[in-house]
N, C-alpha and C positions, 0 to 999 in steps of 0.2 A: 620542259620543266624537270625531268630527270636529272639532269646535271645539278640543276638547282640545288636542289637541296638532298640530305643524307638518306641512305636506303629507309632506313627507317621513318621518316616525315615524310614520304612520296606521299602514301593515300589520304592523310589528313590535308596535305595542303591542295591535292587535287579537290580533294571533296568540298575544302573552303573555295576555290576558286569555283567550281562551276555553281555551287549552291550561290554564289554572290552575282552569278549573270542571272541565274533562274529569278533571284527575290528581285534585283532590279527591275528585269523585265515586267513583276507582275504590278510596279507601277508606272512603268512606260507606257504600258498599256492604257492605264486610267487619263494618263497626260493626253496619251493622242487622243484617246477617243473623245475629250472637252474638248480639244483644240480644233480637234475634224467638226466637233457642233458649233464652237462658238467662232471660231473666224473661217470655216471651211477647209476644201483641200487643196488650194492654190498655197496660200500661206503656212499651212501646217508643212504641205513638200518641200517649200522653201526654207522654214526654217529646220527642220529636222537635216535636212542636206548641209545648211549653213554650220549647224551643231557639231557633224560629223565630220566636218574639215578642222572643225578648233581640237 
C-alpha cells in the first residue's frame, strides 16, 4: 500500500483498512456462531469455503 498512495495518506488509509477487517470480523463472528447453532458444522464449513472462492 505504500506506493499507493502519497506519503502523507499512508497512516490514515492504513488505519481505514485494518480498522474495516477488525469491525467486519466482529460480525462474522455473530454469523458463524448462528449458523454453527442453527444448521451445524458440516454446512457452516461448506458454505464459508464456498464464500471464500467467490
Amino acid at each position: 500500500m505504500n506506493s499507493w498512495f502519497p506519503k502523507e495518506g499512508r497512516g490514515k488509509a492504513l488505519g481505514i483498512a485494518f480498522s474495516g477487517g477488525s469491525i467486519g470480523n466482529v460480525f462474522l463472528q455473530q454469523i458463524t456462531s448462528q449458523m454453527l447453532a442453527s444448521r451445524g458444522a458440516t454446512y457452516s464449513y461448506i458454505f464459508f469455503g464456498v464464500l471464500a472462492l467467490v
